[in-house]
N, C-alpha and C positions, 0 to 999 in steps of 0.2 A: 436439289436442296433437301436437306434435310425435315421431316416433317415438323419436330419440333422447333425449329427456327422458326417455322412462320407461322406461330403461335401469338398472341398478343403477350407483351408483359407483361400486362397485369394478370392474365391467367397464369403465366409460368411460375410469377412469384403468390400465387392464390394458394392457400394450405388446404388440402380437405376435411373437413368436419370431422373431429377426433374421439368424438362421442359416433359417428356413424362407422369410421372405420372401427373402432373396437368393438361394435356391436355386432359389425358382419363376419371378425373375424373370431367373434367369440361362436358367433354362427355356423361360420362353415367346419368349426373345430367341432360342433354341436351334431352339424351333420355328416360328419364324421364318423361319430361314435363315440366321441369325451362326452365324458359327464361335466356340463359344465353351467354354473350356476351364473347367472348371467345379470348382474348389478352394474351394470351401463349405460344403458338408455332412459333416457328422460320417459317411458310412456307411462299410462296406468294401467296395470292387469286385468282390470276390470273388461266387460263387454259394455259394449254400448247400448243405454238402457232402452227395452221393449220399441216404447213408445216412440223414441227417435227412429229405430229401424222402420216402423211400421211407415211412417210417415214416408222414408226415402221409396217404401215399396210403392206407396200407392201414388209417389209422383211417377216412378215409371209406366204403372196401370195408366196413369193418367194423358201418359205422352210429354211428361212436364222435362222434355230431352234436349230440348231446344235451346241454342243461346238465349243467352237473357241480356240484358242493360249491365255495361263494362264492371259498373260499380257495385253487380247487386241489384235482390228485389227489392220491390218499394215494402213489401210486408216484412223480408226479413231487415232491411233499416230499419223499418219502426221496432219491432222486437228490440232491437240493439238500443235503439232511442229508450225505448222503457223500461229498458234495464241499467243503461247510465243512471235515468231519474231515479227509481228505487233503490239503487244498491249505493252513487254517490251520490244523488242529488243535484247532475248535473242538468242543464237542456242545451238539447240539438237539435238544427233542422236535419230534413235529409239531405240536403247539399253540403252537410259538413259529417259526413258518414260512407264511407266504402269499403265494401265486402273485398276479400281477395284471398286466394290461395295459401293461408295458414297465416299465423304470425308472422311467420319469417319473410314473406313476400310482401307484408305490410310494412315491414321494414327495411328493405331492398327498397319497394318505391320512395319511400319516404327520403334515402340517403341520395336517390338518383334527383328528386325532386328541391332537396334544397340544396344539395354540395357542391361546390366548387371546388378546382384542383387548390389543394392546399386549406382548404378550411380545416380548422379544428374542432376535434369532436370528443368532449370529459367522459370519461369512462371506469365508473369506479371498479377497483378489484378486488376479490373476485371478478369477474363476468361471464357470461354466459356468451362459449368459443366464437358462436357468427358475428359477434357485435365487431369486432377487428374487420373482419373480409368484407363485411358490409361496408362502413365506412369506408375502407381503403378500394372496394371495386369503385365505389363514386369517386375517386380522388382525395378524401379526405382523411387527414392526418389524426391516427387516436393519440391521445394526454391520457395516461391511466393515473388515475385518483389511487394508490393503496390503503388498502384500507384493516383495522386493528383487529384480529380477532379477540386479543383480551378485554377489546371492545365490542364486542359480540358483532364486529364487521359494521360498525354503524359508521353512517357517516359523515366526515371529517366536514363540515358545512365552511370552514377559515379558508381548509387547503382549496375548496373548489374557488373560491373567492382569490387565493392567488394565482392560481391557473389561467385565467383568463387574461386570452389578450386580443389586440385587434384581429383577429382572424377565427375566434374563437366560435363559434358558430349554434351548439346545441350541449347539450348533458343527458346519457341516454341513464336509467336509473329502473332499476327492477325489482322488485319488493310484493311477496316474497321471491328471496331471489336463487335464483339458477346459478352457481351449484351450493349455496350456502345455506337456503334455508332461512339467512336472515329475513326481518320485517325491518323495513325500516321507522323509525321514531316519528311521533303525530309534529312534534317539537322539530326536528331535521327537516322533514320536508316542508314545512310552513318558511324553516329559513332558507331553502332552495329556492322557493316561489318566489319569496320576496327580492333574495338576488336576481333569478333573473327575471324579474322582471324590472327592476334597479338597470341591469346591465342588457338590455334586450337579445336573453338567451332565448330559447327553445327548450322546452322538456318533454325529450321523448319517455313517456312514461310507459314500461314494457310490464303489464298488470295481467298475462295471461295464467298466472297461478293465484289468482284474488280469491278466488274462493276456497282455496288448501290453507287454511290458518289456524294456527292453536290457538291465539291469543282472547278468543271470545269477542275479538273484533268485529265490524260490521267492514268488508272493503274500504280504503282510503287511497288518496295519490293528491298528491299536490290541489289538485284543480279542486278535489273535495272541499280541501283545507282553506284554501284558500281562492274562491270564485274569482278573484279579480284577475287572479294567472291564469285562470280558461285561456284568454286570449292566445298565451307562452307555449299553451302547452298541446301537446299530441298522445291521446289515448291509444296506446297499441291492447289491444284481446283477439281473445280468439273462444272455438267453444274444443281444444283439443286435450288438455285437461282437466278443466272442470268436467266434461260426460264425456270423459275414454274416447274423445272420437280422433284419435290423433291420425288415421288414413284419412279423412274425411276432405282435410283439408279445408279447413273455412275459418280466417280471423278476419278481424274488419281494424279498421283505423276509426277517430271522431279526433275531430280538428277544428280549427283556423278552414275557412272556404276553402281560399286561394289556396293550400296544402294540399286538401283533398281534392281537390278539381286536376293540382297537379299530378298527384301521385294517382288519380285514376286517369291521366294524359296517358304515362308513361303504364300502366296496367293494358290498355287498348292495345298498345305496341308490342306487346310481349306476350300474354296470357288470356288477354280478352275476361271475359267473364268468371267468376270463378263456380266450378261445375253446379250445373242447374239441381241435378240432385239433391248434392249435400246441402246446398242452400235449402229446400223445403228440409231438408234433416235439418239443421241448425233450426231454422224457426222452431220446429215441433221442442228442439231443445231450448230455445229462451221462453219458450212462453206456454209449457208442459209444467207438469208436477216437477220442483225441484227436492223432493225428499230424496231423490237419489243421492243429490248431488251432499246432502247431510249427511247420506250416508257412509258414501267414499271418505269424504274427508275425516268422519271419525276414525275409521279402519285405520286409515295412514297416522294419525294419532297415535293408534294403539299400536302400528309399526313402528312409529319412531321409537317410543318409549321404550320398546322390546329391542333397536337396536343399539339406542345410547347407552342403557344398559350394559351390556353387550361389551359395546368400544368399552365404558366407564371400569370393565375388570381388565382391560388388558395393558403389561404395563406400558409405557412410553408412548400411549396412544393420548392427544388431548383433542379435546372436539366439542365445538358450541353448540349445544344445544337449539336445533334449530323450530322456528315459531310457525314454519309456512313450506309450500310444496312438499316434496318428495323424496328428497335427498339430505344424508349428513355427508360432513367434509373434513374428516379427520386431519390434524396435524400426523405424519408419520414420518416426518425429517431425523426423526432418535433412532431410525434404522436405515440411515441412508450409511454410506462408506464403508457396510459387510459388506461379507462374500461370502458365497456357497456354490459347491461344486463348478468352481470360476468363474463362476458369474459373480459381479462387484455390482452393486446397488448405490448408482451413484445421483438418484434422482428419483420424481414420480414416475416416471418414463420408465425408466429400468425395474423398479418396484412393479407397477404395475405389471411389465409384462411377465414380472417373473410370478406376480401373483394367477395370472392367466396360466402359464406355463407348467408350473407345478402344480398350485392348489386349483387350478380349474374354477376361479373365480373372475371375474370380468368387470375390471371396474375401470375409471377414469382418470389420468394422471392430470395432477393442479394446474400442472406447465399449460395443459389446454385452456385453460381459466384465468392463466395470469398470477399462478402462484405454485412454485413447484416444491412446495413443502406441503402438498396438501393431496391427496387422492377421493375422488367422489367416488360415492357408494349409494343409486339409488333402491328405494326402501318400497316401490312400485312392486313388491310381489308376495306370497302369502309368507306367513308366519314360515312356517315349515321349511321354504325354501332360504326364509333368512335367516333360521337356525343351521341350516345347515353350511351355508355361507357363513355365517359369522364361526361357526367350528373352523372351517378352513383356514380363513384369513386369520385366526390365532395360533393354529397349529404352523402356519406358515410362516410367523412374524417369531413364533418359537423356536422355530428351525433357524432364523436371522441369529436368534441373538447366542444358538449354540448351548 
């Protein structure tokens, strides 16, 4: 038999991660010998500050190597407890808090833990690529919301409302969001809450970029907004953008008990603990000096600025201004249907690679997101590098239009 046949389904129909493959294969063109400017990856260029390293050293001095408790230490839940209370105002015990191997595996358990074949799962779009594979590894059916850019991507609070139906089960929702940059409105999500908790949805609220915001905001998410949704809803973070630690590997969930009891059931079976190390890292990072973390996010400020700029001279480029994370997300559909030296630009997929191909720029096509009028560009790298990329990608969308 053929190896591939006896594969599961759901792995054959699984896509891989399109922000990971363009990263590696902007990578190995890198290691190569191309000069290539690399605007792909969600990380921050940043190092991971002092204070956090020092602390993972002195858990190894210390022997701190050893499994720990499925969910997490009892010090780094509290850290995480005291940082829900300060930044939304929320309270957890520790039975409603677990540690686990990044965002993305907080979200994995999450989909395993409430889904059923065929539940349905609101997803507005934009989104951010794994929120589909997720869902669908659990069985569960996504509903994408689209959503307006001439609406600055906000969103549509009616359409979720007709969305819904018996089988309808959660609304995943991320603010600032991955790949757009949006924040979403104090007003929107207060009427999210209110519906579901009207309609007994679930809001998985995915808040791993809370601290990246231009808006002179303090963090919010529904449950802020609206305490009585605590109940509805599921806090996903992590500490891998806010302090650069994105090898590290450590987000945590805060929940409903019965959520978190489950989705560290299904943590035990899989991944067990999430490494002993990075967890004392994480700690030293909730509950250390946060001027860093002031400080990163100005920097990326003054990257954005520097690159909407940028987009805002070139012509048939349009792009919202975005409020949060790391990334813009230009419209570029006014150069789709050329061609150059035979190649036809029939898409972000094509665009893309042709930007990779020629201008030696490495970006992300929208189709990954759920919107193929659109290519990500993130803004995670110094000035210098984005000057120099932003040259490219003009001289190359110059070469489009002939």
């Amino acid at each position: 038999m053929d190896a591939i046949h006896s594969l599961a389904e759901r792995v054959r129909n699984l896509r891989p991660s399109p922000t990971l493959a363009i990263d590696a294969k902007a990578k190995a063109l890198k290691a190569g010998g191309a000069d290539v400017i690399n605007l792909s990856v969600g990380e921050p260029d940043f190092d991971t500050p002092e204070h956090i390293k020092d602390a993972a050293v002195r858990a190894i001095r210390d022997g701190f190597t050893k499994y720990t408790a499925v969910g997490g230490i009892a010090e780094l839940k509290n850290a995480i407890i005291g940082k829900l209370k300060s930044d939304y105002g929320l309270d957890y015990r520790p039975e409603e808090v677990m540690v686990s191997t990044g965002g993305k595996q907080v979200l994995y358990n999450i989909a395993q833990a409430m889904l059923d074949p065929g539940d349905e799962v609101i997803l507005p779009a934009p989104y951010w690529v794994s929120y589909p594979a997720i869902v669908e590894l659990a069985g569960g059916v996504v509903k994408c919301l689209p959503s307006d850019p001439k609406k600055a991507f906000a969103l549509d609070v009616g359409a979720i409302g007709s969305m819904i139906t018996s089988r309808t089960k959660a609304i995943i929702l991320n603010s600032p969001s991955n790949p757009t940059g949006a924040v979403y409105g104090s007003d929107d999500l207060t009427a999210v809450a209110e519906l579901a908790m009207k309609r007994n949805l679930t809001i998985i609220t995915d808040d791993i970029y809370d601290s990246i915001r231009f808006d002179d905001k303090r963090p919010e998410n529904v449950a802020s907004l609206m305490p009585e949704a605590k109940g509805n809803t599921l806090v996903v973070n992590g500490v891998s953008k806010t302090y650069a630690m994105t090898g590290w590997r450590i987000g945590y969930l805060a929940g409903p008990e019965a959520v978190v009891k489950a989705a560290t059931k299904i943590q035990s079976q899989s991944t067990s603990n999430p490494n002993a190390i990075a967890q004392k890292a994480a700690l030293a990072a909730l509950t250390g000096p946060q001027d860093c973390v002031r400080k990163m996010a100005a920097v990326f400020k003054e990257r954005r600025d520097f690159v909407m700029a940028r987009l805002g001279a070139m012509p048939g480029v349009e792009c919202v201004n975005p409020n949060g994370a790391f990334y813009v997300f230009p419209d570029l559909s006014s150069y789709y249907d050329m061609e150059i030296d035979g190649r036809k630009i029939d898409g972000s997929l094509a665009l893309a690679d042709y930007l990779l191909d020629k201008a030696r720029v490495a970006a992300v096509p929208g189709i990954a997101f759920g919107d193929d009028r659109f290519i990500r560009f993130s803004y995670a790298a110094d000035i210098k590098t984005l000057k120099e990329g932003m040259d490219r990608l003009e001289a190359a969308l110059n070469a489009l239009k002939g």
